[in-house]
PDB file of N, CA, C and O in Angstrom:
ATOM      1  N   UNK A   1      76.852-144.509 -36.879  1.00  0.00           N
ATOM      2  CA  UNK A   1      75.737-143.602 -36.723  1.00  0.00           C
ATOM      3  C   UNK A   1      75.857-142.832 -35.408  1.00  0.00           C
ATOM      4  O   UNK A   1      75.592-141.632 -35.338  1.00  0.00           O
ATOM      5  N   UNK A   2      76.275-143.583 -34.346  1.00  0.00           N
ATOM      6  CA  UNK A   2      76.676-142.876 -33.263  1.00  0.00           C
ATOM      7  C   UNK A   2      77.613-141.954 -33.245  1.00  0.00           C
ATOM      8  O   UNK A   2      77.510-140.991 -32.486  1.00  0.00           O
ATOM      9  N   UNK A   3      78.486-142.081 -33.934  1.00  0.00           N
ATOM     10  CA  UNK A   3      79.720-140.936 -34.286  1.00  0.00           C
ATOM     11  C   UNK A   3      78.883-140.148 -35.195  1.00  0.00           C
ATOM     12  O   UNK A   3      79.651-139.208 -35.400  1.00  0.00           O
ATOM     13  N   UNK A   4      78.236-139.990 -35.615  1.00  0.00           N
ATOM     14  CA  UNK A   4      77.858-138.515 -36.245  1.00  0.00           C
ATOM     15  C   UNK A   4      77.059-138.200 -35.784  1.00  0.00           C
ATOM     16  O   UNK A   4      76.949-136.974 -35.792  1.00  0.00           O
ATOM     17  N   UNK A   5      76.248-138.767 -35.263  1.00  0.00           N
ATOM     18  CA  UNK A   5      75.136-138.188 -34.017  1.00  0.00           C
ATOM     19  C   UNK A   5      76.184-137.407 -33.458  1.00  0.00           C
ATOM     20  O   UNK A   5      76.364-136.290 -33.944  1.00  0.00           O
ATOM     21  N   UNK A   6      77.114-137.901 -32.260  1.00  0.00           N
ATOM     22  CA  UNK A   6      77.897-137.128 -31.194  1.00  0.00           C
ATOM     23  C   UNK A   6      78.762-135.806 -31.887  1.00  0.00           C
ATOM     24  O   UNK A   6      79.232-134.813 -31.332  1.00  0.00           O
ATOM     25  N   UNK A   7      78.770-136.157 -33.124  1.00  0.00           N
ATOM     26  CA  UNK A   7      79.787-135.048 -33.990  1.00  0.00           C
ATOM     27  C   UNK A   7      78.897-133.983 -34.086  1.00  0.00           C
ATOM     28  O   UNK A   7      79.307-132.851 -33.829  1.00  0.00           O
ATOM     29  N   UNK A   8      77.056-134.282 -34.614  1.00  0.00           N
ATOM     30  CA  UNK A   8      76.332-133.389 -34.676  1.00  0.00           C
ATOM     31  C   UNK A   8      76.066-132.469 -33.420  1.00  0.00           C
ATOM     32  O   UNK A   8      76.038-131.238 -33.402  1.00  0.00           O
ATOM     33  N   UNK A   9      75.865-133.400 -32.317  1.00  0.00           N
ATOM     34  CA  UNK A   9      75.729-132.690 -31.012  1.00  0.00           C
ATOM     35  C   UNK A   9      76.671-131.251 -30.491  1.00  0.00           C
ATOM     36  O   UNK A   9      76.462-130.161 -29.959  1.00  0.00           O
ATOM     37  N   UNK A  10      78.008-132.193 -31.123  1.00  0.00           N
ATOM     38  CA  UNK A  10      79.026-131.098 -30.397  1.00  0.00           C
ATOM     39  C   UNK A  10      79.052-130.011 -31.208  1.00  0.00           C
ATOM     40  O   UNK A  10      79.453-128.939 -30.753  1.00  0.00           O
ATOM     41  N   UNK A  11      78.638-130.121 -32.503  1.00  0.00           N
ATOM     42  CA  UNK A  11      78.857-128.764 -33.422  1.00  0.00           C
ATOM     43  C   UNK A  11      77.118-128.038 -33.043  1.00  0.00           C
ATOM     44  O   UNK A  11      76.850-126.862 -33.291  1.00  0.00           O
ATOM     45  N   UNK A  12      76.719-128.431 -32.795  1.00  0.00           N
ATOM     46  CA  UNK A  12      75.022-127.771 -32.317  1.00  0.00           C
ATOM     47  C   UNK A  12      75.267-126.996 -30.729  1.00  0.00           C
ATOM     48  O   UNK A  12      74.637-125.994 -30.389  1.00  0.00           O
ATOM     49  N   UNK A  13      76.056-127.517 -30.074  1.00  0.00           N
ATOM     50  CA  UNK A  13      76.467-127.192 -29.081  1.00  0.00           C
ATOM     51  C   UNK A  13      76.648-125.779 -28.297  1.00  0.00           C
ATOM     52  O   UNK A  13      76.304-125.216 -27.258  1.00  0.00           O
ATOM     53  N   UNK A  14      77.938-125.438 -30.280  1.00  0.00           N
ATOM     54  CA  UNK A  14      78.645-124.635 -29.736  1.00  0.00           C
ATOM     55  C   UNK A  14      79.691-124.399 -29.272  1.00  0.00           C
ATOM     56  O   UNK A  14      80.277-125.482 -29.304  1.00  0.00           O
ATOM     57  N   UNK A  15      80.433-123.567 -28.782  1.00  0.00           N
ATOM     58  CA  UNK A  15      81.123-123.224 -27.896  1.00  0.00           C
ATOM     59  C   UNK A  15      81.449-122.046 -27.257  1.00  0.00           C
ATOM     60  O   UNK A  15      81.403-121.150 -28.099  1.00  0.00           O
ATOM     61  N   UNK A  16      81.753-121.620 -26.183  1.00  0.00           N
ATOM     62  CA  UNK A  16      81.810-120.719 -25.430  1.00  0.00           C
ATOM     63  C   UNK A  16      83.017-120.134 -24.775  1.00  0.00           C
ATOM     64  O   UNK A  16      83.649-120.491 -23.781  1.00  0.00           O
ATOM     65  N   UNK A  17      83.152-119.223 -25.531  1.00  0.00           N
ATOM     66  CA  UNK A  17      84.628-118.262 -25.587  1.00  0.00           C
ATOM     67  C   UNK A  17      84.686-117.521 -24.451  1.00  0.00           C
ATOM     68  O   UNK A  17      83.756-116.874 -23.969  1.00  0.00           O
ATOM     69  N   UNK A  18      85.845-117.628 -24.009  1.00  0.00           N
ATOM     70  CA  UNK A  18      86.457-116.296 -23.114  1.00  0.00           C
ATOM     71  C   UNK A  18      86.078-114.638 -23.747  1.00  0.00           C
ATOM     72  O   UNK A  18      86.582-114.156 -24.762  1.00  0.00           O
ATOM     73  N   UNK A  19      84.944-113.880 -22.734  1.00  0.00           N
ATOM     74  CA  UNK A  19      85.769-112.433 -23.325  1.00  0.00           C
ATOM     75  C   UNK A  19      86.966-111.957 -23.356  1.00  0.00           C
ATOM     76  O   UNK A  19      87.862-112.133 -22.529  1.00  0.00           O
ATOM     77  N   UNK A  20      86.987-111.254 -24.469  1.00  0.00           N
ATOM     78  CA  UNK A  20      87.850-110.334 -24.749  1.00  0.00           C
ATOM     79  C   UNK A  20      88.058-109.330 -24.007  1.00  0.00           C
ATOM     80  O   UNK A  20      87.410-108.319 -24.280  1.00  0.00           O
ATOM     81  N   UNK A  21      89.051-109.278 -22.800  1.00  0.00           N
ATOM     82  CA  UNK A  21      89.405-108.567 -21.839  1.00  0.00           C
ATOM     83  C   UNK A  21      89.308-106.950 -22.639  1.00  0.00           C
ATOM     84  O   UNK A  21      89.780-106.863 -23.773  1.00  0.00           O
ATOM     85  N   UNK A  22      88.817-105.983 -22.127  1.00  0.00           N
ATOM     86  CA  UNK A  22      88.563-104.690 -22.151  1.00  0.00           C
ATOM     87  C   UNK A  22      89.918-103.955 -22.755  1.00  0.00           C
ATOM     88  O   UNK A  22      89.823-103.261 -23.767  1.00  0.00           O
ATOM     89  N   UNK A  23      90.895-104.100 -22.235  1.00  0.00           N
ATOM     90  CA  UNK A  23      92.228-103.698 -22.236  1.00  0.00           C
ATOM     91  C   UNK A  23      92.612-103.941 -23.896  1.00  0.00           C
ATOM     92  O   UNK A  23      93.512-103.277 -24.412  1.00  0.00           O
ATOM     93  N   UNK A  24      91.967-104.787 -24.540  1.00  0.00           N
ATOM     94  CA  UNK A  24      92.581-105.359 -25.888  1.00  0.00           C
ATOM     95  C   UNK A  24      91.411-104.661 -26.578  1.00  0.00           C
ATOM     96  O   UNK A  24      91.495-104.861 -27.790  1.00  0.00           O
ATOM     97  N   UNK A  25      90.564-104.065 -26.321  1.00  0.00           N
ATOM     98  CA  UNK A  25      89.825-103.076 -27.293  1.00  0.00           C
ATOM     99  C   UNK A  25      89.797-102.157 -27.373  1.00  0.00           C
ATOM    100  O   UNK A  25      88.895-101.704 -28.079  1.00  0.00           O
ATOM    101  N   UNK A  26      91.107-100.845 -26.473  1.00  0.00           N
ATOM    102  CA  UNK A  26      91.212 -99.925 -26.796  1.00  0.00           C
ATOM    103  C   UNK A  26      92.105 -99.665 -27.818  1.00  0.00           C
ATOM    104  O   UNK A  26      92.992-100.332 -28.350  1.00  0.00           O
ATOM    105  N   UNK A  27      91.515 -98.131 -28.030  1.00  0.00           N
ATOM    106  CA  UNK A  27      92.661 -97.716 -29.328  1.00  0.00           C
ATOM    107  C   UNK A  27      93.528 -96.861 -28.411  1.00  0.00           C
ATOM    108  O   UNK A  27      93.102 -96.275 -27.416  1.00  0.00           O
ATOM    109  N   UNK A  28      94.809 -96.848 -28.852  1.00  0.00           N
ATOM    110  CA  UNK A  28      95.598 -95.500 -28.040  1.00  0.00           C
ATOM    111  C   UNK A  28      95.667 -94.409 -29.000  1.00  0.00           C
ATOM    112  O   UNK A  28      95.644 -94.450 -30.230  1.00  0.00           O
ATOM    113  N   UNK A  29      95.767 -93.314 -28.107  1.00  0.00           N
ATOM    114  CA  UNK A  29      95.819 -91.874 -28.856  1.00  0.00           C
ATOM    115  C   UNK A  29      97.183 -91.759 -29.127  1.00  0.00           C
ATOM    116  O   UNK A  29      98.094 -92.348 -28.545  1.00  0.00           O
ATOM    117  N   UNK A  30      97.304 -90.610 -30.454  1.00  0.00           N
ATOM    118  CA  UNK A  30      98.482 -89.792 -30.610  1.00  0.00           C
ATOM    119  C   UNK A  30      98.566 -88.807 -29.356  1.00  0.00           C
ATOM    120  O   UNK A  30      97.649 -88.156 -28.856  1.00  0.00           O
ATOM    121  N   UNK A  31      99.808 -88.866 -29.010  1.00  0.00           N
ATOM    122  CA  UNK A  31     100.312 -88.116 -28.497  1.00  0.00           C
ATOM    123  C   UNK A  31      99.737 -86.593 -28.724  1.00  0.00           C
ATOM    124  O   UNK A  31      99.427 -86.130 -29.822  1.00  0.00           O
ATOM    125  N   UNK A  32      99.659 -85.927 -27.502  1.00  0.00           N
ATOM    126  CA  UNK A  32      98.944 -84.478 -27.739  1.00  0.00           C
ATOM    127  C   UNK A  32     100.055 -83.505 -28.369  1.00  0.00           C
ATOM    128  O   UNK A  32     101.253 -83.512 -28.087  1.00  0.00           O
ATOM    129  N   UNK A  33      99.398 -82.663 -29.287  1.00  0.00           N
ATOM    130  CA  UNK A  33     100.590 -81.294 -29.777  1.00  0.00           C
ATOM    131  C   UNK A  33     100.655 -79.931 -28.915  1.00  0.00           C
ATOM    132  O   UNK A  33      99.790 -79.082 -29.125  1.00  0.00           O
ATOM    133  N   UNK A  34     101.469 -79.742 -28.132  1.00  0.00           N
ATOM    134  CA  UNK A  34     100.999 -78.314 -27.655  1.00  0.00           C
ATOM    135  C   UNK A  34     101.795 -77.343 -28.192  1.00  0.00           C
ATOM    136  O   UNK A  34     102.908 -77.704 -28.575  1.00  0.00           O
ATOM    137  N   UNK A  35     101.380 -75.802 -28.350  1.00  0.00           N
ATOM    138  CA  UNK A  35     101.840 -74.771 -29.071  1.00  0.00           C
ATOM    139  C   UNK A  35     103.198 -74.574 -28.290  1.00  0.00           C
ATOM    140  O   UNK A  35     103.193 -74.922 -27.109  1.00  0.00           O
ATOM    141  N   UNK A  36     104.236 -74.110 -28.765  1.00  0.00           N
ATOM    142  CA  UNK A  36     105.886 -73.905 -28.164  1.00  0.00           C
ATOM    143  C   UNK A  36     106.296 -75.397 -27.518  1.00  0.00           C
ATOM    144  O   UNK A  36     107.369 -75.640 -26.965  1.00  0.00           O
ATOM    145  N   UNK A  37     105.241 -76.295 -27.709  1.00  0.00           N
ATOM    146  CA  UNK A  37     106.746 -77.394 -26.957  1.00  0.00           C
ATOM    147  C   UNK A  37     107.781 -78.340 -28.183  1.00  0.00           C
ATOM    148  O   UNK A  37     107.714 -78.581 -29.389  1.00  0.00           O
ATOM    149  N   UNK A  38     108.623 -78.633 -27.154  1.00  0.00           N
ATOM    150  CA  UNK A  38     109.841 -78.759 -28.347  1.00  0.00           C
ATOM    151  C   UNK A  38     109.689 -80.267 -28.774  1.00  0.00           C
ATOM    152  O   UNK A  38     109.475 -81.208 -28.009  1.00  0.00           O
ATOM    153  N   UNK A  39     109.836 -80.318 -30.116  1.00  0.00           N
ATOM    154  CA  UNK A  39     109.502 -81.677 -31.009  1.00  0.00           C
ATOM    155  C   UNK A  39     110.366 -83.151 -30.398  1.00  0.00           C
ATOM    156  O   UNK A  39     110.234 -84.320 -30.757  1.00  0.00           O
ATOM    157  N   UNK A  40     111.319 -82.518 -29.293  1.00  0.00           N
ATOM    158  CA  UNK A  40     111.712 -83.864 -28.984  1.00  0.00           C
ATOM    159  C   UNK A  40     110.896 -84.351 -28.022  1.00  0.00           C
ATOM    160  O   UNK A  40     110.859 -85.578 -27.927  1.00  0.00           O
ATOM    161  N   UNK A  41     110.175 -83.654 -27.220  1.00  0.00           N
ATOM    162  CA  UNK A  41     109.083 -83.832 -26.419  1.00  0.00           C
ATOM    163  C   UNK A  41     107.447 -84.890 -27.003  1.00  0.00           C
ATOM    164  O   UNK A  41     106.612 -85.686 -26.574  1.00  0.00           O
ATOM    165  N   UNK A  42     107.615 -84.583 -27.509  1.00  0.00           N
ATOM    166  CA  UNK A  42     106.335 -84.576 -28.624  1.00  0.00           C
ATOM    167  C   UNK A  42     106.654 -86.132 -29.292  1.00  0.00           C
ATOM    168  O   UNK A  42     105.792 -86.969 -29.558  1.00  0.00           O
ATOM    169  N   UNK A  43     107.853 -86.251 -29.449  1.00  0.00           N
ATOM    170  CA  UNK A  43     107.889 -87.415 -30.417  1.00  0.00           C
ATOM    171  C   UNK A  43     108.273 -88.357 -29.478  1.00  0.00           C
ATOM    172  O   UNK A  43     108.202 -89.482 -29.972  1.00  0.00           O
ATOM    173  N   UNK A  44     108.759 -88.367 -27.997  1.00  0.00           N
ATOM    174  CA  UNK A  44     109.043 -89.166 -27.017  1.00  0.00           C
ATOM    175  C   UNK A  44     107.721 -89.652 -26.345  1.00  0.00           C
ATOM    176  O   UNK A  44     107.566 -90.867 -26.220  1.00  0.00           O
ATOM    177  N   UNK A  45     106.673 -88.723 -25.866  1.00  0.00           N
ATOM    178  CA  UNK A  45     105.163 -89.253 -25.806  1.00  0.00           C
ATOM    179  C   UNK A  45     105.115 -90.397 -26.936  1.00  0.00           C
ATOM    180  O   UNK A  45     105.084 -91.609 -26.724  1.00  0.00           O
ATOM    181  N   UNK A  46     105.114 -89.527 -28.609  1.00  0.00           N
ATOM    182  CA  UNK A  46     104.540 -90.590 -29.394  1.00  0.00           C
ATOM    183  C   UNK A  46     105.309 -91.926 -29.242  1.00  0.00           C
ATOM    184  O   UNK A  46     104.828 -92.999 -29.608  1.00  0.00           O
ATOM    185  N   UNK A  47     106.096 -91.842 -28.880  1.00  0.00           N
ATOM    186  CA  UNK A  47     107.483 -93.058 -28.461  1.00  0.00           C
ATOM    187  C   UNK A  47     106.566 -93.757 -27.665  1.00  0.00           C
ATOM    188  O   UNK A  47     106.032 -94.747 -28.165  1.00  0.00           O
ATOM    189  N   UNK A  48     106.253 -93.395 -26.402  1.00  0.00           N
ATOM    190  CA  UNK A  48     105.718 -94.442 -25.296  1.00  0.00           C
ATOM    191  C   UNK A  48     104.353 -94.338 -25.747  1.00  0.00           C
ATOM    192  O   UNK A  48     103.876 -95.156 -24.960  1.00  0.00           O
ATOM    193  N   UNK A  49     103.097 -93.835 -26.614  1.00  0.00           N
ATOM    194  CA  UNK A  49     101.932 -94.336 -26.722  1.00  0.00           C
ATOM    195  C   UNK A  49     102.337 -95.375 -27.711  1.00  0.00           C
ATOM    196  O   UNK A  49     101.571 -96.295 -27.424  1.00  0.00           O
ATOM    197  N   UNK A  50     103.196 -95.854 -28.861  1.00  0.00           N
ATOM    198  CA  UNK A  50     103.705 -96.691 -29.484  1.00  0.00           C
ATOM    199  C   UNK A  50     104.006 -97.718 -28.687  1.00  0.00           C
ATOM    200  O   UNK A  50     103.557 -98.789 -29.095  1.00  0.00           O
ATOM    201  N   UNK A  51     104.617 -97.762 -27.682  1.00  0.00           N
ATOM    202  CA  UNK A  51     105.077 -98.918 -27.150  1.00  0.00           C
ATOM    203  C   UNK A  51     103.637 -99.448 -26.206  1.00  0.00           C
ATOM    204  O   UNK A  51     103.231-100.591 -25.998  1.00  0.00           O
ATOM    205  N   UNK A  52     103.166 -98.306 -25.819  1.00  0.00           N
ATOM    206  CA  UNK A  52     101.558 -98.930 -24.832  1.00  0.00           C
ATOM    207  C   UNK A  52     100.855 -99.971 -26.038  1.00  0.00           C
ATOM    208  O   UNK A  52     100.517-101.132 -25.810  1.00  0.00           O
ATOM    209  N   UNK A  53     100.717 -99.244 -27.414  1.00  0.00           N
ATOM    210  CA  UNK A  53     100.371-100.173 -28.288  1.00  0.00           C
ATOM    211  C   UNK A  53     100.669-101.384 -28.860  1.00  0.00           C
ATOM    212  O   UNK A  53      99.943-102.272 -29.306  1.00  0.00           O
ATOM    213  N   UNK A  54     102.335-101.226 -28.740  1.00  0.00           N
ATOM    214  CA  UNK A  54     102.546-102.864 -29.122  1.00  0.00           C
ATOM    215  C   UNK A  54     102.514-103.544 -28.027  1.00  0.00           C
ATOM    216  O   UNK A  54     102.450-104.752 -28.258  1.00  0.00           O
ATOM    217  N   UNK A  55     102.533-103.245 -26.793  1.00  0.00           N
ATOM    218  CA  UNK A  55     102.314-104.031 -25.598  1.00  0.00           C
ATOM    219  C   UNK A  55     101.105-104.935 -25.574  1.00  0.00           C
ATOM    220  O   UNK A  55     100.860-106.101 -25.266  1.00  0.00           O
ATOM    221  N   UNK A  56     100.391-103.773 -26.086  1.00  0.00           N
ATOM    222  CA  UNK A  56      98.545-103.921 -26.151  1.00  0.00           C
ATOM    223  C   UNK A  56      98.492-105.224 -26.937  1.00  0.00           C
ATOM    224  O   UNK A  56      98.262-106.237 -26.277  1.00  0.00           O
ATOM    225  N   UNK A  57      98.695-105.365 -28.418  1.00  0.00           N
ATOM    226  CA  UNK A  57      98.918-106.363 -29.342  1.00  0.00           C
ATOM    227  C   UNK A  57      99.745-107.517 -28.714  1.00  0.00           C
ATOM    228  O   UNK A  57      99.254-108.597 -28.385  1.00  0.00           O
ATOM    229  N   UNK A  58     100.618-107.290 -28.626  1.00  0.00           N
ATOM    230  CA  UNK A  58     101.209-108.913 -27.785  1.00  0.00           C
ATOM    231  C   UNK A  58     100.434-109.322 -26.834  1.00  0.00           C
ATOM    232  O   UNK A  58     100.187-110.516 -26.667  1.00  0.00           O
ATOM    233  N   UNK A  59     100.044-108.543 -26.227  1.00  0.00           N
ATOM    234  CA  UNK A  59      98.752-109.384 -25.042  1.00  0.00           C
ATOM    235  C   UNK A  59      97.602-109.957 -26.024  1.00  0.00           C
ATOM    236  O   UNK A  59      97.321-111.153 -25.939  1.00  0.00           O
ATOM    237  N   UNK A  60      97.040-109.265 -26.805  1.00  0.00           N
ATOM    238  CA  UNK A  60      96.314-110.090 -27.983  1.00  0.00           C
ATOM    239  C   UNK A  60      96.332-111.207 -28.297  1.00  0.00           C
ATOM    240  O   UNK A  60      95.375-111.980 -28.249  1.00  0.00           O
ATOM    241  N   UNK A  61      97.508-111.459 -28.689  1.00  0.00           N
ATOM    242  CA  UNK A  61      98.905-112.368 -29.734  1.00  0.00           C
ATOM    243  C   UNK A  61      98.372-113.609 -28.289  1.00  0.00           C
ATOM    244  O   UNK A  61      97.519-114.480 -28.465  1.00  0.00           O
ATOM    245  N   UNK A  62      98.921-113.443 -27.298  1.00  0.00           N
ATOM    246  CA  UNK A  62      98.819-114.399 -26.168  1.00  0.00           C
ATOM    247  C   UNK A  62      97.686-114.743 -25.858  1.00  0.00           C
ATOM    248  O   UNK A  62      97.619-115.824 -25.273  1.00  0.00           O
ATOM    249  N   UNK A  63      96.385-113.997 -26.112  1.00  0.00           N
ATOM    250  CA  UNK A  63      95.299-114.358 -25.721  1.00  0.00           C
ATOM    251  C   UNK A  63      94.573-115.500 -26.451  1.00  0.00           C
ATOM    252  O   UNK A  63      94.127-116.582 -26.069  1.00  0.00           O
ATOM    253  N   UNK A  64      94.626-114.689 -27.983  1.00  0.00           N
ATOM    254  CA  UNK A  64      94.493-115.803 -29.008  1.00  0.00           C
ATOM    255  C   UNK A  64      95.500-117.256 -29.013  1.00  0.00           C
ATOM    256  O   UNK A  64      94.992-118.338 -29.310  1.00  0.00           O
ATOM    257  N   UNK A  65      96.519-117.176 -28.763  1.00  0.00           N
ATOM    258  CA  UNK A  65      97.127-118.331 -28.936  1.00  0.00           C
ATOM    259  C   UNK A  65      96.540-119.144 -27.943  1.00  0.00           C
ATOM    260  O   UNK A  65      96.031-120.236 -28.195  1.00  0.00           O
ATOM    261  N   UNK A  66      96.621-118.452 -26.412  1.00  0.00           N
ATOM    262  CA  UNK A  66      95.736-119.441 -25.428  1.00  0.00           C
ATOM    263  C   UNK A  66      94.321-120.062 -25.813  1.00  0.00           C
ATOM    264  O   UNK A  66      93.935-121.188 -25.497  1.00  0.00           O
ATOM    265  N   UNK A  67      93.633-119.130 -26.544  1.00  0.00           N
ATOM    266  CA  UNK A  67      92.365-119.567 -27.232  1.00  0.00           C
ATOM    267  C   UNK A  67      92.467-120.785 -27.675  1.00  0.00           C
ATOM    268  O   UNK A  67      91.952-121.806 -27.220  1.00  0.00           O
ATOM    269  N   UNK A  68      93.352-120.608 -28.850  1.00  0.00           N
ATOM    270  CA  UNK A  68      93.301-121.730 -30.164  1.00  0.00           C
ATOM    271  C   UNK A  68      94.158-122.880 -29.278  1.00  0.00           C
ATOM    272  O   UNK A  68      93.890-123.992 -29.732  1.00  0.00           O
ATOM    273  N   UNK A  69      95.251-122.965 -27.983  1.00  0.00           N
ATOM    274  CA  UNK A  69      95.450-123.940 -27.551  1.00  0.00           C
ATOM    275  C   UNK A  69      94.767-124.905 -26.734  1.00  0.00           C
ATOM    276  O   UNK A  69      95.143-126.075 -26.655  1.00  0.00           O
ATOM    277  N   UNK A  70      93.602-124.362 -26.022  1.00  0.00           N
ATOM    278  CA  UNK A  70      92.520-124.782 -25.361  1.00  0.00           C
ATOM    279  C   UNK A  70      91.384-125.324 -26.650  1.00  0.00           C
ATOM    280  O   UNK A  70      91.044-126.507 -26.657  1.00  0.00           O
ATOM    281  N   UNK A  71      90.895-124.444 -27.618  1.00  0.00           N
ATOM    282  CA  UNK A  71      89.890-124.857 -28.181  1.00  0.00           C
ATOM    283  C   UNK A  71      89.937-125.194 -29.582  1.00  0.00           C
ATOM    284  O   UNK A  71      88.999-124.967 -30.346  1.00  0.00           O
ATOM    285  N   UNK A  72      91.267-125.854 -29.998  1.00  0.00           N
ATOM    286  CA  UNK A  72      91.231-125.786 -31.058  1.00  0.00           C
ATOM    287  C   UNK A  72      92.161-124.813 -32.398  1.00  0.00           C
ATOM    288  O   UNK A  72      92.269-123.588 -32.344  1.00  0.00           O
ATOM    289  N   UNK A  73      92.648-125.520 -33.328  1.00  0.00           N
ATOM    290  CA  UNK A  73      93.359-125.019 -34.319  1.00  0.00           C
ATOM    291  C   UNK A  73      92.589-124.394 -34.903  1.00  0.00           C
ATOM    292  O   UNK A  73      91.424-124.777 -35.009  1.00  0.00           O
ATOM    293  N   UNK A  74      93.218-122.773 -35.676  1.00  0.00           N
ATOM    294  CA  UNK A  74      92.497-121.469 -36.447  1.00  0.00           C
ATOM    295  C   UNK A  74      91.558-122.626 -37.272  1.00  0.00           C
ATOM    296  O   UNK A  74      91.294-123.690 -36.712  1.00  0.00           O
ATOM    297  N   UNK A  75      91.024-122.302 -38.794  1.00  0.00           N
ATOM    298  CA  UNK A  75      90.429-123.155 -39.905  1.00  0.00           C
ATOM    299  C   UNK A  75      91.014-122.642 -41.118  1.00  0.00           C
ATOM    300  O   UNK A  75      90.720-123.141 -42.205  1.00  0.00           O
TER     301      UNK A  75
END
């Protein structure tokens, strides 16, 4: 009876998550188009806002895993 008392407690409890650092909720933009510039230009921006983005996601990837290693396996 004591074990489900304490089981009830801890699920009544709660728990209390880390925010979600700011940095992992932006969206990145496309690259801007300007009139006469040359398409290799253009697609080298979209090159590095691509890579700001998967950067973005692996920091995610790490955040969550730190999550679920501190508090617990996904369900």
């Amino acid at each position: 009876m004591n074990r489900a008392a304490a089981a009830e407690g801890r699920a009544a409890a709660g728990l209390v998550l880390p925010p979600l650092p700011d940095d992992l909720r932006r969206q990145e933009a496309h690259a801007p188009v300007l009139d006469g510039e040359p398409l290799l230009a253009i697609l080298a921006r979209e090159r590095q806002a691509l890579d700001r983005a998967n950067a973005r996601q692996g920091r995610t990837v790490e955040f969550y895993d730190d999550l679920t290693s501190r508090y617990g396996t996904r369900r």
